[in-house]
TORBA-658497 format. One record per residue (C-alpha): x, y, z. Coordinates in steps of 0.001 Angstrom, whole numbers. Each point is the difference from the previous one (the first is absolute). Layout:
N
      xx      yy      zz
       X       Y       Z
...
END
This chain:
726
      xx      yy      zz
    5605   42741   80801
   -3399    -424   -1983
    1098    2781   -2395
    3241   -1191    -564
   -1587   -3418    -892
   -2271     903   -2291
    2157    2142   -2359
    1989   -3248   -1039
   -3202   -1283   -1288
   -1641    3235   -1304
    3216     568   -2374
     169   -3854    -805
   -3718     931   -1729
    1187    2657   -1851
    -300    2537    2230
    2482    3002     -75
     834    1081    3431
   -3187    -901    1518
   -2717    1029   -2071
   -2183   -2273   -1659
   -1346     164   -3414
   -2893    2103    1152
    2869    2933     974
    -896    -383    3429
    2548   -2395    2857
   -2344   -1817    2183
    1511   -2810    1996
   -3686   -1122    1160
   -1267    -590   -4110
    -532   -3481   -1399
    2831    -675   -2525
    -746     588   -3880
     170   -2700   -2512
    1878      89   -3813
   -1441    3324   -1784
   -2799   -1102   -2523
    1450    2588   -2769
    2963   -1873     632
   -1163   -3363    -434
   -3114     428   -2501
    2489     879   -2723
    2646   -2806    1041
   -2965   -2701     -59
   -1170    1083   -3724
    3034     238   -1327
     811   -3402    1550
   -2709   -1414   -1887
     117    1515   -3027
    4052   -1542     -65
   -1654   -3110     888
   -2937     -37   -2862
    2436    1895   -2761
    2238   -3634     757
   -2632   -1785     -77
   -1431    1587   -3229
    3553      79   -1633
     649   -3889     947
   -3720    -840   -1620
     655    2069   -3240
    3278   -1538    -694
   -1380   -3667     932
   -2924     578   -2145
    2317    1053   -2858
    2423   -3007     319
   -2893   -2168     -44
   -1030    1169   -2965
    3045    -458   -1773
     180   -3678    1729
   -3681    -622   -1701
    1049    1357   -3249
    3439   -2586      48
   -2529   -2774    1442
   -2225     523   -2880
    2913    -100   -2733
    1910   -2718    1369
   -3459   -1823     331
    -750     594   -3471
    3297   -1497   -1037
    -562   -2759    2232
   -3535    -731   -1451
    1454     -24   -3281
    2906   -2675     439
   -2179   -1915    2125
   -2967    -617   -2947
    3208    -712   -2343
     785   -2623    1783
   -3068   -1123     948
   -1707     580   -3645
    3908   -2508    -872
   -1003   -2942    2488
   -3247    -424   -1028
    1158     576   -3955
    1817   -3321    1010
   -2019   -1461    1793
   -2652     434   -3163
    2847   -1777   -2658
    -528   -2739    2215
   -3540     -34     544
    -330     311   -3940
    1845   -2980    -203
   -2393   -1984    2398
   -2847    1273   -1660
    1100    -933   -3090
   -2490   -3639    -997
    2942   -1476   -1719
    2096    -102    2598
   -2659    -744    2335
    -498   -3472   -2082
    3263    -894    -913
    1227    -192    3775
   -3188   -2321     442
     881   -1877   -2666
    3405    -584     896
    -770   -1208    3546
   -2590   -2335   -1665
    2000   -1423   -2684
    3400    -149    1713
     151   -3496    1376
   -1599   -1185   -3515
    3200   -1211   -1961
   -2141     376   -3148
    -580    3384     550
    3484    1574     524
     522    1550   -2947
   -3111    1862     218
     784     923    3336
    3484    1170   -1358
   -1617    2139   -2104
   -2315    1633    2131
    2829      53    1751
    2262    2336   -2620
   -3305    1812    -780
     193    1600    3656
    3535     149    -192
     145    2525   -3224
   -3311    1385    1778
    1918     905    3216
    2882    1196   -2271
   -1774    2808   -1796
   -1871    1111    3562
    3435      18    1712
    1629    2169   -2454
   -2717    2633    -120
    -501      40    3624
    3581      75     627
     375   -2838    2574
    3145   -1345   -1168
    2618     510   -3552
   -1651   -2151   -2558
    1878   -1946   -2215
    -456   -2291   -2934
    1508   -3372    1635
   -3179   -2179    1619
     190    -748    3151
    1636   -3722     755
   -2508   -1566    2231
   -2389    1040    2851
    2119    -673    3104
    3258    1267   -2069
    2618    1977    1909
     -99    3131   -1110
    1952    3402    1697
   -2521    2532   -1231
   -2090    1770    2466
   -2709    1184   -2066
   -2202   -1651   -2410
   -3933   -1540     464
   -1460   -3243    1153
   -2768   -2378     235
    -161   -2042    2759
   -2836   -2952      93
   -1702    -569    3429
    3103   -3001     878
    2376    2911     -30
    1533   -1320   -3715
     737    2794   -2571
   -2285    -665   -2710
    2051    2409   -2060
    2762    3075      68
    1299    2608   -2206
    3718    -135    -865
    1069    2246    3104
   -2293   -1372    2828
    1977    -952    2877
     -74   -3284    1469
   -3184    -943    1825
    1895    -715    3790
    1121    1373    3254
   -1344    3031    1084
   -2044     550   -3300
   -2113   -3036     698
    -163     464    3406
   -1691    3429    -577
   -2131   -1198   -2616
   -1473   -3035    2365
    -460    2476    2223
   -2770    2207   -2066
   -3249   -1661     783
   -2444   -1535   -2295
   -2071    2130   -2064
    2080    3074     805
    2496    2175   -2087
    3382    1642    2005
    2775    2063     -53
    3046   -1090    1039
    2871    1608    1916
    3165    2634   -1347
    2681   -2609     -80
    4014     752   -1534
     532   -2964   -1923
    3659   -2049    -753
     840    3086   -2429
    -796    2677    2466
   -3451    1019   -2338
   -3478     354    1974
   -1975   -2257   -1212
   -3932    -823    1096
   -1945   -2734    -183
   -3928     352    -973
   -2962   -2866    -145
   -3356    -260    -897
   -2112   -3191    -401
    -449   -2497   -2662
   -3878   -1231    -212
   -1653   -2402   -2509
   -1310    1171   -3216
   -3865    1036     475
     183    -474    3459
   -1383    2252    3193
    3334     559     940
    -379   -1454    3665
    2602    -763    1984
    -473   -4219   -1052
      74    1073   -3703
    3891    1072     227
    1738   -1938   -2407
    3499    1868     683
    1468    3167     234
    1552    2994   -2054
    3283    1506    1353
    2014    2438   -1234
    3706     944     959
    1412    3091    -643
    3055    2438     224
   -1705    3162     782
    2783    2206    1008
     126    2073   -3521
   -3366     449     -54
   -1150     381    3881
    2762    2041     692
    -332    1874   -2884
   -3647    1211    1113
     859    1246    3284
    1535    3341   -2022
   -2718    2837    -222
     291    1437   -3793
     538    3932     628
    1264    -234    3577
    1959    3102     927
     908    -725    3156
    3328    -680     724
     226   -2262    2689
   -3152   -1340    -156
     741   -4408     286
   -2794   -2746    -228
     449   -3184     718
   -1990   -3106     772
     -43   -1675    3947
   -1310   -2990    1554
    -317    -720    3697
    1958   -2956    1215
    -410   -1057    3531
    2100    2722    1912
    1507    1184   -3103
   -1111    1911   -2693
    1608   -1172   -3553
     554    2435   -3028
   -1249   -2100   -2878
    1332    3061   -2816
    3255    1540    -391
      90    3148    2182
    1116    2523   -2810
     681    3189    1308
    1374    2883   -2540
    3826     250     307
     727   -2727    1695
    1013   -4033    -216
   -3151   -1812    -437
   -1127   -3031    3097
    -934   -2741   -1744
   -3296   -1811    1004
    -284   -2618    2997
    1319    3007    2244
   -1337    -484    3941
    -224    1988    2922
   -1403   -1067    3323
   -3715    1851    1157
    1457    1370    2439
    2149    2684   -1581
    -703    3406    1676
   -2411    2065   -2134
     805   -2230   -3207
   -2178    1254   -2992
     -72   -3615   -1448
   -1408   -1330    3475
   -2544    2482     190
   -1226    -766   -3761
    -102   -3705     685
   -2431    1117    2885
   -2039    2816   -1260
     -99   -1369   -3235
   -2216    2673   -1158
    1886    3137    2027
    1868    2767    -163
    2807    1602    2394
    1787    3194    -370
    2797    -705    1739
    1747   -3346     472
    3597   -1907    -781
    1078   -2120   -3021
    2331   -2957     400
    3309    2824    -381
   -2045    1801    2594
    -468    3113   -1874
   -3399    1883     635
   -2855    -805   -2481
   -3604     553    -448
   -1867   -3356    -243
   -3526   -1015   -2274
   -1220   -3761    -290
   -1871   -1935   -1424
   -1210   -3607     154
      52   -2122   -3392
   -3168   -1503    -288
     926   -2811   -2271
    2891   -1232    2165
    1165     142    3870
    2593    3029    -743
      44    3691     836
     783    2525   -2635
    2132    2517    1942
    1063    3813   -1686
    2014    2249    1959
    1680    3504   -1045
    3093    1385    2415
   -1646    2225    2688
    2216    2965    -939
   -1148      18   -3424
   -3717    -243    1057
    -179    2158    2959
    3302    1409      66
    -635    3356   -1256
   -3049     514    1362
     756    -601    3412
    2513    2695    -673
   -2983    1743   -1469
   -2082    -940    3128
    2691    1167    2567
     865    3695   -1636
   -3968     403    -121
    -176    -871    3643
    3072    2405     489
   -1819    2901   -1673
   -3273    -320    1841
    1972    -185    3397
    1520    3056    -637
   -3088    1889    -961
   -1383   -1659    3417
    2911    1551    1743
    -880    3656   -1834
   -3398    -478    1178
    1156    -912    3385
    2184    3465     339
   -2542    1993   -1314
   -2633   -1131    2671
    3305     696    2710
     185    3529   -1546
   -3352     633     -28
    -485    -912    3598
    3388    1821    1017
   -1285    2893   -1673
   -3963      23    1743
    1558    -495    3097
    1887    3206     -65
   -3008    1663   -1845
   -3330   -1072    1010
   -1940    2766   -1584
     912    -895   -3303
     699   -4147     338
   -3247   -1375   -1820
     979    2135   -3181
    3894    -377     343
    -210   -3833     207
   -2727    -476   -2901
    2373    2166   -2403
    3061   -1975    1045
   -2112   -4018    -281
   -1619    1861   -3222
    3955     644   -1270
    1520   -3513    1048
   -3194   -1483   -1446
     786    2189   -3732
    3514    -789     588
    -363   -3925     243
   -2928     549   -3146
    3036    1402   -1907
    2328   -2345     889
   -2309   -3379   -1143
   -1254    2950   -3672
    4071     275    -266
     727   -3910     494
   -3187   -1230   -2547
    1110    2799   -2530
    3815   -1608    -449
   -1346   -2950   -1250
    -399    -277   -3611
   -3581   -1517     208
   -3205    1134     203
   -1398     122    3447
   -3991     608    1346
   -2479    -697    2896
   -3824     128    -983
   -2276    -144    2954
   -3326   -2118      21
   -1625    2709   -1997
    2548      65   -2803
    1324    3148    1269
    4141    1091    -103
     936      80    3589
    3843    -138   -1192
    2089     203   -3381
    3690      19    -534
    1698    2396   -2585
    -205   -2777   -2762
   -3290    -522     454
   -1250    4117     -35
    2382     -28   -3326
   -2214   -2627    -987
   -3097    1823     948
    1431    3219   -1838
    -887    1767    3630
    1412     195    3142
    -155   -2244    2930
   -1548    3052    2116
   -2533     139   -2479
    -742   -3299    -592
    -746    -653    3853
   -4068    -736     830
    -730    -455   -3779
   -1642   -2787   -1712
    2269   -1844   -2058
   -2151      87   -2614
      81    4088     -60
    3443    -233     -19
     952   -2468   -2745
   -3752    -483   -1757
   -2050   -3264     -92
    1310   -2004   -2130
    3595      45    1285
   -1404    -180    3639
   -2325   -2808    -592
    3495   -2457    -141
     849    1212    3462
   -2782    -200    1652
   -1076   -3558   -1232
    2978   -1129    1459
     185    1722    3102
   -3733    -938     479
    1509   -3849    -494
    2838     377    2804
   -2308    1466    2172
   -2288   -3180    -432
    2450   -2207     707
    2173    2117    1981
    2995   -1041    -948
    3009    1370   -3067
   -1158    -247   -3744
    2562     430   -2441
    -988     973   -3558
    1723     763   -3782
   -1803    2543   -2084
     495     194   -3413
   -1066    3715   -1406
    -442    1847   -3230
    -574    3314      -5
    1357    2750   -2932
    3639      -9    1568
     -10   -3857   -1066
    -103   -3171    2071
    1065     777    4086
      67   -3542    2495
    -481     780    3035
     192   -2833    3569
   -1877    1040    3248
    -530   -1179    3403
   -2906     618    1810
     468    -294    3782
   -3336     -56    2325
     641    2364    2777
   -2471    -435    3060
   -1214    2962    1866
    1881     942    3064
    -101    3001    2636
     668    3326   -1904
      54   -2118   -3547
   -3029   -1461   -2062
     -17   -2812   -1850
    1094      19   -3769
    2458   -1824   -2671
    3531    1046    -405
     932    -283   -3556
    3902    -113    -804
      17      69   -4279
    3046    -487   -2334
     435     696   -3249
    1475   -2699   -1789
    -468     709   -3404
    3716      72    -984
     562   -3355    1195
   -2757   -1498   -1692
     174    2074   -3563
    3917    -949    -348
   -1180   -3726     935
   -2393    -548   -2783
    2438    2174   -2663
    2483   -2372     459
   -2430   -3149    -358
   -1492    1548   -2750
    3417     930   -2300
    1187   -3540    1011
   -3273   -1336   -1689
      96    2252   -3045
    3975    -823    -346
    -822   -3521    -428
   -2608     463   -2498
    1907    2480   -1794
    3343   -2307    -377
   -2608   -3304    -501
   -1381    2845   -2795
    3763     -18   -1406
     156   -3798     -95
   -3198    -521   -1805
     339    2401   -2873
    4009   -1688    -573
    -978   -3225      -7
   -3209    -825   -2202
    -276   -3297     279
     670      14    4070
   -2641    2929     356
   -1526    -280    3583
    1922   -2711    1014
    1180    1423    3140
   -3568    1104     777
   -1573   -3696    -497
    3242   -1533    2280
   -1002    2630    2673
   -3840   -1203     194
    1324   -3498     199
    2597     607    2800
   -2398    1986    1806
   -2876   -2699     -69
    2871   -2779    1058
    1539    1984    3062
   -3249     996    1234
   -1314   -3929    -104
    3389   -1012    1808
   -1482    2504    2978
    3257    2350    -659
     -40    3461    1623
   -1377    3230   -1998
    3444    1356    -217
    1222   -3532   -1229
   -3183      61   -2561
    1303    3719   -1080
    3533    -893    -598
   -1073   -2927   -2138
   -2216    1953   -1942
    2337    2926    -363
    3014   -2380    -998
   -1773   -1504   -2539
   -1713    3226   -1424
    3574     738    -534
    1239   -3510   -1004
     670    1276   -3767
    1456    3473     668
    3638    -803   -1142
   -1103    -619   -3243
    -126    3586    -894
    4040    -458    -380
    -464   -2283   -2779
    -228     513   -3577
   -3290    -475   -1639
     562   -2150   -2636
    1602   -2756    2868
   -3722     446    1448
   -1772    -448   -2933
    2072   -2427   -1783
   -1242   -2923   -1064
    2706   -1830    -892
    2725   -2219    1777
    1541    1814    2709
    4007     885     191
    1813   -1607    3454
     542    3957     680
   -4215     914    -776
    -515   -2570    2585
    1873    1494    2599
   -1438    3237    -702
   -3523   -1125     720
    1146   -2702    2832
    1836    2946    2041
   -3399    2695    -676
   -1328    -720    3513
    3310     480    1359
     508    3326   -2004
   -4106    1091    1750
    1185    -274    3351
    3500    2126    -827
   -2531    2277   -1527
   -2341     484    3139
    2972    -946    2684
     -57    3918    1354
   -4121       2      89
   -1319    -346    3656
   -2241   -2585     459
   -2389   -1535    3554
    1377   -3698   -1312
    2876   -1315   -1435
   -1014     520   -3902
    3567     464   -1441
    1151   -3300    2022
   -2747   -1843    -952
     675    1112   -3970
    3346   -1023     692
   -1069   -3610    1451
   -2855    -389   -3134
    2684   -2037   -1445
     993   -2318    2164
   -1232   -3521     596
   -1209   -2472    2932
    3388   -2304    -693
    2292    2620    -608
     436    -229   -3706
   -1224    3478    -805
    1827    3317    -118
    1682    2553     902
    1127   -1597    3300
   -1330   -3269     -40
   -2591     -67    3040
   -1537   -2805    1160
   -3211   -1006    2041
    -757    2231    2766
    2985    2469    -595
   -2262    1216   -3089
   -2476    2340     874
   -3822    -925     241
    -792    2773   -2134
    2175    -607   -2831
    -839   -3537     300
   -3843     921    -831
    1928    2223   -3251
    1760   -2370   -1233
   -3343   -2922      54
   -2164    3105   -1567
    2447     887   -2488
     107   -3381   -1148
   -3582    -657    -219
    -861    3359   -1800
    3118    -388   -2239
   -1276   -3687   -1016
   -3419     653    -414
     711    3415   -2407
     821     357   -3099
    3501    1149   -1511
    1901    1517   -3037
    1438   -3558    -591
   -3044   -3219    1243
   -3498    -185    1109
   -1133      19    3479
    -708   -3066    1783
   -3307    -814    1878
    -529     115    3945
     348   -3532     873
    2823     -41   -2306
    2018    2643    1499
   -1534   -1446    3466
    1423   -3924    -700
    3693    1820    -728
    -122    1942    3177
    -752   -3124    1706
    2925   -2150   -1632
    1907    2927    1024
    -908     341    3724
    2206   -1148    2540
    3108    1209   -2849
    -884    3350   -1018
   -2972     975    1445
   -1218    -283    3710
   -2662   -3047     539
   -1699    3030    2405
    -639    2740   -2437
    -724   -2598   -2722
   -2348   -1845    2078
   -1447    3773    1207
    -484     873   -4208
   -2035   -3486    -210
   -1949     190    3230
    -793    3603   -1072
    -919    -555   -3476
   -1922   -3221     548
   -2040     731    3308
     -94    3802     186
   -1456     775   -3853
    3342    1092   -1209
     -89   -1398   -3034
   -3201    2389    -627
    1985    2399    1406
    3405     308   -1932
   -2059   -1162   -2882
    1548    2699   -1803
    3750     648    1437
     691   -3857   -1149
   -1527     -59   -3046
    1964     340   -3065
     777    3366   -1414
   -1916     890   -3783
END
């Protein structure tokens, strides 16, 4: 009975027919546990599945959080740069007001007027300080843009009036003092915010869509008393300004040179439980929201609510208002209560590389796995041969370990950049194929030797500055290279990623290098025959036309000067510049002795010289320009009430550009001499321009000339483009 007992349990063990694993059947021996050679090799190769996860999981997180710094750093960038536009915009407001309030005549006018208002003898001198302010407030409205100035006075000082933009002074009773000809009227909600600014202080006041549907904002700064301390008791009134910002807020929010695609910025303000979209939400491709859109806080993982939040933050992965994924950057406006929000579509940001991230993760799972089965052979194969196990299983780990070297030397050498790891001591510990080619040697040979050896000192010193930096700081820097050498110029962009020492690895700098001298060569050979066209055709134009030599040259310095004091963008500065350089070029299809006649003209010479700007941009219309130059030749014609030609444009619908041509043609053509009259002088040609302002000119680029040539040296300056021709 005891034997027949046992042998249930003995072969439950493992034991076959009774014996035990010592060969021997004894029903009397203590039972034997699992077999160490058994369970030594399940336990390591247990853990080595566990760390090789563990390993692959941190590699690929590092990696994505890389490329999540590198988007957080270029969205940020864009951020920062839209967010001091608008900030450097409020306070360049904020200062046309302040200027006023500074200004001593202003200062003792309004204090005259409240003294001398309830003396009946002294109401026509109070009328005139009065108009004084009132032609005063005109100009500053005009070249600050709060409001469309026009030539009719305004009425009275409590006058209905429909505008929504246009400047005030307000004495301390809350009475306008005086207005320009655009200022809304001085009730509801405008006075209630402006009663609301304390004493002494200056404010901003809130987004608001106005009867017309236009964002408009309302700014204020105090009024003191000529000479005095400015304390709060010395406050004779107030300066506010009302303006329709949405052409030129909106119009900042746009980064020049942005590639992105999706990438959308718009301005947000926190209201109670809601956040409020104060800009049109313009994404590409699709109907733009106009501004005053809301959505309530509580909108699961909404980018806007997190911006409005962590006003200075960034998220890689939240929802817009459609719900689509984005990655979020914000930033707080310093110079009003709104958050500057820019977001890009997660799929173009991340997208590919988390493609990227999840094929690398693949890869290095699979050579896990190899490594895995080779350990399983290994051990498979010492346990049937023990005499030879130590040497069988370090040739098999030394051939998976060669294998998975091959496998990450075959994946580095498909790409088409250069790829390198210098230890601590500047020594090769890996190069791809591109960069041995590089090298002129082998990646075998180049292993263990001093980068210097390899490439010499001079070359090497580049590298290891900047690996010495990204070690200091231990994070990515990115760098462009510009080289000469005998082959001509080579640009070349690195990385230089720290790597910290780890078990089996020291520490060093991975450097990842393109060459991206193609790019940049064809880049600048296109600037550079765009440049040398235009002086070659100007060239044309000069040696036809005699008497009009460097015309288009002078009409170019004064556009530029104008667009760049009206705070226009560089490529708006270059397409006026361009246009005008080329203002003249369609007079190479007329006959020379039209040019240089003298005489009366024929109805048909006319023509011919009236439609020359018309014939430069058919001339250029195939030439690729960054701005619109051919449309703004095209629009050099036209004028600000529609009277001028081809299609008879008016106001806005003219380009801003070929507005500044057609105020610089005019000046230079006044103040130069011709074939048939005399140039005029400056304040000549200045007084006409004026007359003309408001008809065929815009008040803004005329007041812009002025302001430039009067306050900013330009006279000094285009001493010589405006001065008659000898």
């Amino acid at each position: 009975m005891a034997e027949r007992g046992a042998s249930p349990q003995t072969r439950a063990d493992g034991g076959a027919k009774g014996e035990t694993a010592g060969g021997m059947f004894d029903s009397g021996a203590p039972k034997r546990g699992l077999d160490l050679k058994i369970l030594f090799p399940a336990i390591i190769l247990v853990v080595l599945g566990v760390v090789g996860v563990w390993a692959i999981n941190r590699f690929v997180d590092e990696a994505r959080q890389r490329e999540l710094t590198q988007w957080q750093v270029r969205l940020g960038i864009v951020a920062d740069s839209r967010v001091a536009e608008v900030n450097r915009w409020l306070a360049g407001n904020m200062a046309d007001l302040n200027a006023l309030a500074e200004n001593e005549s202003v200062q003792l006018y309004v204090g005259s007027i409240d003294e001398f208002s309830t003396d009946p003898e002294q109401q026509d001198q109070v009328e005139g300080f009065r108009q004084y302010l009132r032609n005063l407030l005109l100009v500053a409205a005009t070249r600050g843009g709060f409001g469309e100035a026009s030539d009719e006075q305004q009425p009275g000082f409590n006058a209905p009036n429909v505008a929504s933009g246009g400047i005030l002074i307000v004495n301390s009773a809350g009475d306008i003092v005086a207005a320009s000809p655009d200022a809304p009227p001085f009730d509801g909600a405008l006075r209630d915010f402006v009663d609301s600014v304390a004493p002494g202080r200056s404010a901003t006041g809130p987004l608001t869509i106005d009867a017309r549907g236009e964002p408009t904002m309302t700014f204020v700064v105090p009024l003191f008393a000529v000479q005095s301390d400015q304390a709060t008791s010395a406050q004779i009134g107030r300066i506010v300004g009302v303006k329709r910002v949405g052409e030129e807020l909106y119009a900042l929010l746009h980064q020049p040179g942005d590639t992105t695609r999706s990438a959308t910025t718009v301005l947000l303000t926190r209201d109670g439980n809601k956040v409020r979209y104060l800009s049109p939400v313009m994404r590409p491709g699709e109907t733009p929201q106009p501004p005053g859109m809301s959505m309530e806080m509580s909108t699961p993982n909404l980018d806007a609510a997190f911006a409005v939040t962590e006003s200075n933050g960034f998220a890689p992965d939240l929802r817009d208002y459609n719900g689509r994924r984005v990655v979020v950057v914000a930033r707080a406006i310093t110079g009003a209560p709104w958050v500057l929000m820019y977001t890009v579509d997660y799929e173009e940001a991340l997208g590919a590389a988390d493609t990227r991230f999840r094929t690398l993760a693949a890869i290095l799972a699979l050579a896990l796995l190899v490594i895995a089965i080779a350990i399983i052979a290994v051990w498979r194969h010492g346990s049937s041969r023990r005499a030879s196990e130590a040497a069988t299983r370090a040739q098999i780990l030394a051939n998976s370990y060669e294998a998975q070297k091959d496998l990450l030397q075959l994946v580095t050498d498909s790409q088409p950049t250069s790829i390198f790891i210098l230890d601590t001591q500047n020594r090769y510990r890996f190069a791809n194929a591109q960069a041995s080619a590089g090298a002129g040697i082998t990646p075998a040979e180049m292993l263990n030797k001093d980068i210097a050896a390899v490439m010499g000192p001079a070359s090497a010193k580049r590298y290891l500055e900047l690996n010495e930096q990204a070690l200091k700081i231990g994070t990515a820097v990115n760098n462009v290279a510009r080289l000469e050498n005998d082959e001509g110029l080579k640009v070349l962009q690195s990385e230089h990623i720290p790597l910290k020492e780890r078990s089996g690895a020291t520490a060093g700098v991975l450097t990842v290098e393109h060459d991206i001298t193609d790019v940049v060569t064809e880049r600048e050979k296109r600037a550079r025959t765009l440049q040398n066209l235009v002086k070659t055709l100007v060239s044309v134009v000069d040696r036809r036309d005699p008497y009009a030599a460097n015309h288009s040259t002078r009409v170019a310095r004064v556009a530029r000067a104008v667009a760049r004091e009206m705070g226009l963008t560089e490529t708006e500065i270059d397409t006026a510049e361009s246009a005008a350089n080329l203002l003249n070029l369609g007079k190479i299809m007329i006959p020379p002795e039209v040019l240089a006649k003298t005489g009366d003209l024929t109805e048909e010479e006319r023509k011919l010289l009236r439609n020359s700007v018309q014939v430069s941009a058919d001339i250029i219309q195939d030439i690729e320009f960054d701005g619109p130059v051919v449309e703004t030749l095209r629009q050099a014609q036209e004028r600000w009430d529609g009277s001028g030609h081809p299609r008879g444009l008016k106001g806005e619908d003219i380009l801003i550009t070929a507005r500044i041509i057609g105020v610089a043609n005019a000046l230079v053509g006044m103040t130069s001499d011709r074939a048939f009259r005399q140039g005029m002088s400056m304040d000549a040609a200045l007084e006409i321009l004026f007359k003309e302002a408001g008809k065929a000119y815009d008040r803004r680029v005329v007041a812009a000339l002025v302001n430039y040539l009067d306050n900013r040296d330009g006279r000094a300056q285009l001493a010589d483009v405006t001065a008659a021709e000898q």
